[in-house]
N, C-alpha and C positions, 0 to 999 in steps of 0.2 A: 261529727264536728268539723269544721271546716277550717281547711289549709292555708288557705289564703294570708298570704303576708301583708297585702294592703287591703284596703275597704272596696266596699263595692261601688260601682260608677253608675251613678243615673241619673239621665236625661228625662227633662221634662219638658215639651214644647204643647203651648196653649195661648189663644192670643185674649183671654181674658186673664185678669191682674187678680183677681180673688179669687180664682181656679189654681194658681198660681202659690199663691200664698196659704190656700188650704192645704195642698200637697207639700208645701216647705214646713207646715207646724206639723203635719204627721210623723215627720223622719227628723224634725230637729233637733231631735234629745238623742237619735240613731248613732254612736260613734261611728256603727264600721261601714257607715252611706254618705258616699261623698258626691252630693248632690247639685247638677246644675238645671238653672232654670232660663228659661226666655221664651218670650211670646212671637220668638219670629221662627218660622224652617229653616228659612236661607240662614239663618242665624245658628241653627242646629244645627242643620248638615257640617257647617264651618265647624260645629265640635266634634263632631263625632270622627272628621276628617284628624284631629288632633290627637283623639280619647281613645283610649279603649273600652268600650263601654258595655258593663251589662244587662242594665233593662233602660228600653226607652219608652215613655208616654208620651201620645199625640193625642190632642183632640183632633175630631173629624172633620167639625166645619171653621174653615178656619179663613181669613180673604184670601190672604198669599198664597196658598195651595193649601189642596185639604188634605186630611192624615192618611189617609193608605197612598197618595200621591209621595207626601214625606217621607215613609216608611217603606215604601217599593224603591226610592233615590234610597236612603239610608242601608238598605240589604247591602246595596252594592258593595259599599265600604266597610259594613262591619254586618257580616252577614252571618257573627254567632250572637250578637245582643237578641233580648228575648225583647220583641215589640208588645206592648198594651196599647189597644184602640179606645178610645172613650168618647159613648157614639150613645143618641139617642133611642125611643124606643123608634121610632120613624127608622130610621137607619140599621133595625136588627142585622134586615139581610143583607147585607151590604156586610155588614162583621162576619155574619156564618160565613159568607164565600168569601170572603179573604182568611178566616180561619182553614176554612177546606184548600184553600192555594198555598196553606205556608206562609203568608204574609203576617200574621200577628202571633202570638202565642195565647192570648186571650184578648177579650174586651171588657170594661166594665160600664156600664148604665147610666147615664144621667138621669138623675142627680144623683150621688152617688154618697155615701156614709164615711165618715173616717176609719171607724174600725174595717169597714170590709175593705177600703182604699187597702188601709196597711196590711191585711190579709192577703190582698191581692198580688200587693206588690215584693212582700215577703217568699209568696210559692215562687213567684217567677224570678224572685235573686237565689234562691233552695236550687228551681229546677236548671237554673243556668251553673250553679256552682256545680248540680251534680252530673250535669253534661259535659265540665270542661273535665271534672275528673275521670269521667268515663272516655273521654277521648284521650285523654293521657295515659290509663291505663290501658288503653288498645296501642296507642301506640309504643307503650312500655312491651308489651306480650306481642306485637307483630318484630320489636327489634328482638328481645329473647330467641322468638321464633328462627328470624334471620341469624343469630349468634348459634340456634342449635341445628339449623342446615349445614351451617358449616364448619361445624363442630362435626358432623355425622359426614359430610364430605371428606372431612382430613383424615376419620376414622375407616372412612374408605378406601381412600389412598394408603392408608398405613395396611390396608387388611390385603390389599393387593401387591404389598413393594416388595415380598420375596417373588410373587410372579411375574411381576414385571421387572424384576431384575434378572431372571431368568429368559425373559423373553428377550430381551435386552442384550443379554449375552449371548444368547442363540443366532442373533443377529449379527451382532458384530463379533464374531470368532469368524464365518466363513469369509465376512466383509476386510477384515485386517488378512487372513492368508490370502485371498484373491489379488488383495491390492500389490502384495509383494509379486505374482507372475504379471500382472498390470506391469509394476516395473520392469521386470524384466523383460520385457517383450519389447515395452521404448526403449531398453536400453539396446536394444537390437537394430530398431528402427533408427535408432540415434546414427549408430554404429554403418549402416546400410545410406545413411545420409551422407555420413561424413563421407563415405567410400565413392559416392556419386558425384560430392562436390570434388574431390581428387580427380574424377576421369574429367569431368566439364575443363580442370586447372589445367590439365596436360593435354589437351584439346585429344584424349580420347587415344592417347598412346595403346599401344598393346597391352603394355601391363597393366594398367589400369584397369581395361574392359576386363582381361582376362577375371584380376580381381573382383571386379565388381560382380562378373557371370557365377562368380565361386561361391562372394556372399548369397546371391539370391537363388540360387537352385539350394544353397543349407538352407535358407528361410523356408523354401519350398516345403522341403521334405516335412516340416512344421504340419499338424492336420491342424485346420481351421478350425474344426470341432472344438478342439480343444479350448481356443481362443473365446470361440464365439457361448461356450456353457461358464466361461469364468467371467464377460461382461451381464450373460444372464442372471448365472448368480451374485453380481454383484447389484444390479435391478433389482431381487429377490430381497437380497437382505437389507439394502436402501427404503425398498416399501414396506420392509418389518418393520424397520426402525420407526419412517415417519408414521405408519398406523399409530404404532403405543405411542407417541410424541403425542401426538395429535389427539388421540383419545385422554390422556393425560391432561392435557392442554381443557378441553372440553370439560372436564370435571373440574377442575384446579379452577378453573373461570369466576372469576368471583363478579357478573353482570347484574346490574340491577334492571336496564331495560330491556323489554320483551325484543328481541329479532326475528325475523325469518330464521326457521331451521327446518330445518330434512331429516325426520326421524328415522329413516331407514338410514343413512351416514352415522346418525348417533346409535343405531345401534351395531352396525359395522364397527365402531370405535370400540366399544363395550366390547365385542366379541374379541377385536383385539386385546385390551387390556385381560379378559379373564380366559385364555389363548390356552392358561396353562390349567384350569379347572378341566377342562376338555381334552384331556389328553389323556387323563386317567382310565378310559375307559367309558368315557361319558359319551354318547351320539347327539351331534347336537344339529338338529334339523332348521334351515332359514327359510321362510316362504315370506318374501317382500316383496309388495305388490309397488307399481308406480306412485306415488303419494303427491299431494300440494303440502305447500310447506306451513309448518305451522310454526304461529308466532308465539313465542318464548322466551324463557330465560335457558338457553341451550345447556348449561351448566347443570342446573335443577333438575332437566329432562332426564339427561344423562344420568344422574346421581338415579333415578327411579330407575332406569332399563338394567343398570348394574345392580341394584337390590336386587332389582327381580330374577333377574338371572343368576347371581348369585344363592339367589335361596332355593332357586330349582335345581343347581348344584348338589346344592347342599342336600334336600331333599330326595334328591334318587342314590345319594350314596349308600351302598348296602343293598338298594334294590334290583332282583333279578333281572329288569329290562331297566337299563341306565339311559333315557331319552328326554333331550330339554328341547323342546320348540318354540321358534320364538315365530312369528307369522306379523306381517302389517298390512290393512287393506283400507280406501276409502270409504266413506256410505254418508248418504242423508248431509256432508260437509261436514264430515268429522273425521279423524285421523284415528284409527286404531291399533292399538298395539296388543299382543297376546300371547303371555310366555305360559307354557305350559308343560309340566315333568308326570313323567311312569312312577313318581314316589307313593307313600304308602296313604296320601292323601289326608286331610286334615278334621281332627274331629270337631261336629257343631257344634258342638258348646265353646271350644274356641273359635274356630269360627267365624260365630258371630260376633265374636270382641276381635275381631284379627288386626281390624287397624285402630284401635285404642292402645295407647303407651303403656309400654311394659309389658305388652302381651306379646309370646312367643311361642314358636312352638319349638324350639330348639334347647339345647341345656342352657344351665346357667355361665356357663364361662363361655360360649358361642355365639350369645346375642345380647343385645341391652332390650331388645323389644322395641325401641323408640322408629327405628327402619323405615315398617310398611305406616307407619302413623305418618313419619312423615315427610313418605312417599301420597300418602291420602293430602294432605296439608297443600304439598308443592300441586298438584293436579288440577286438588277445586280451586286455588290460587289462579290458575290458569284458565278456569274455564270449564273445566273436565271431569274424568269422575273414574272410579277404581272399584275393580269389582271383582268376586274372588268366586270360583265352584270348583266344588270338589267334594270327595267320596271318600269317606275310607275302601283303599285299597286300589283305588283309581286316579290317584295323580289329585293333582289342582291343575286350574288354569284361574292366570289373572289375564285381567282386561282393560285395559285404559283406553277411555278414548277422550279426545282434546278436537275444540275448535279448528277447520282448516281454516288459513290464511284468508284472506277476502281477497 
């Protein structure tokens, strides 16, 4: 049954008056057809420029221009109405290949019958009502989709924030003690300054230099070492920090348009953010080859390299050889990626549903299953495609490869 709050719009352009008038007694009893007529194009175009309109009739031959000339102008402006040609038998193929180009939705025959007129014109006001719902329902289910990306993003972030608070504090504990010998060391410098400015005042009296020779041989005795391992590790805990910022940053992204990205960076971020799964005992091997950059939503990418590596986490826990690898190399102008665990491997009957929703292989309090779904989702989204082997007793390895850049 149909949704529609107003009636339907149709156009009818014919430069005969009793062609015209037959098609206004087929639909005039129609409440939900709100029908206009006129025997000129220029005159149509001018509606349709106005209307919204769902099915238009053109006859073929017409003076002003003929009807696929009308109907190739009228695409332009409203290029979801459903076109009907009304063409003789002379003129068939002339309708088949404008059918075969997209130009018409149908044709019907002169001369032509009322009942099949309104049959005709009935399918094509059905098949445009049931295209406009079907485009609404895509674009309903591609915004869901976009609501449950980053719903499983924040989910992300929430499953990481004791690590990253950890990480976080790893970093700034040596960064706040460094900064206090920081101080202290200008305040020496301070101290070493003002005693110079003293000698310059007293044009270099005795006492002064003496002073001055005093401070700088204490400074001396100072090992530079010392100095130079506390701006190191302050560099160290600096570039901790902005890693997980940054990685952070890269997930939290909420981008709608594709960028260049560097997937060997996105997954350096990743490694930072799950900094603290790999500490337990896990070995976690990089082999990143040179890459071109690929165009994406850098956000999305990253949500998929943290699932994945995530689940290879997860997956070798408990197992005798604890090894995640993550590898990326070019081929054929595609970008690949490839994270791979020593786990206990994944059985085929799951499997083969691995990236269908709801399926997991983890318990029930550990995962929702929605994950590798959609991680599959964001991928072909892009271009690309995800792909899973593995053995009982031999690990998995997953594979993503995506478009490079042009």
């Amino acid at each position: 049954m149909s949704t529609r709050a107003t009636s339907y719009s149709l156009l009818v352009v014919d430069d005969e008056p009793m062609a015209l008038k037959l098609i206004e007694r087929v639909f005039s009893a129609e409440a939900d057809v709100d029908m206009r007529l006129t025997n000129s194009p220029a005159r149509g175009l001018e509606i349709a420029e106005r209307l919204d309109l769902d099915v238009v009739i053109s006859d073929q031959r017409m003076p002003e221009m003929d009807g696929l000339t009308f109907l190739s102008r009228l695409r332009e402006c409203r290029p979801r109405a459903h076109r009907i040609l009304l063409t003789a038998h002379p003129e068939l193929e002339v309708a088949l290949h404008a059918i075969n180009n997209g130009l018409v939705y149908r044709f019907v025959l002169k001369p032509w019958d009322l009942d099949d007129m309104r049959v005709s014109i009935r399918r094509a006001l059905e098949a445009k009502r049931l295209a406009d719902e079907h485009d609404k329902l895509a674009a309903q289910l591609s915004a869901q989709f976009d609501e449950l990306v980053r719903a499983e993003r924040l989910a992300t972030l929430g499953r990481l924030s004791a690590g990253v608070g950890h990480e976080l504090a790893n970093a700034a504990t040596p960064l706040l003690l460094n900064v206090d010998l920081v101080c202290d060391e200008v305040d020496r410098l301070r101290e070493l300054l003002r005693t110079c400015v003293q000698a310059v005042g007293s044009d270099f009296q005795r006492e002064a230099l003496d002073q001055l020779a005093t401070m700088t041989r204490r400074l001396q005795t100072r090992k530079s070492d010392e100095f130079n391992e506390t701006v190191t590790s302050l560099r160290a805990s600096g570039a901790q920090l902005q890693a997980v910022v940054q990685g952070l940053k890269r997930v939290a992204r909420d981008a709608h348009e594709a960028q260049p990205c560097d997937v060997n960076q996105a997954v350096l971020s990743a490694v930072a953010l799950l900094r603290h799964r790999f500490k337990s005992g896990i070995h976690l091997e990089r082999d990143l080859s040179a890459l071109p950059s690929v165009l994406c939503r850098a956000s999305e990418i990253s949500q998929v390299i943290l699932n994945l590596l995530g689940n290879a986490a997860d997956a070798v826990e408990g197992a005798p050889v604890r090894t995640v690898k993550v590898r990326t190399w070019e081929a054929d102008g595609r970008v690949h990626l490839e994270v791979s665990d020593s786990g206990s491997g994944i059985d085929p009957v799951v499997r083969n549903r691995l990236f269908e929703p709801f399926v997991t292989t983890k318990g029930v309090s550990r995962g929702t299953g929605l994950g590798l779904s959609i991680c599959k989702n964001i991928v072909e989204s892009h271009g690309g495609s995800i792909t899973v082997d593995s053995e009982l007793g031999k690990g998995a390895r997953f594979t993503v490869a995506l478009p490079a850049a042009a």
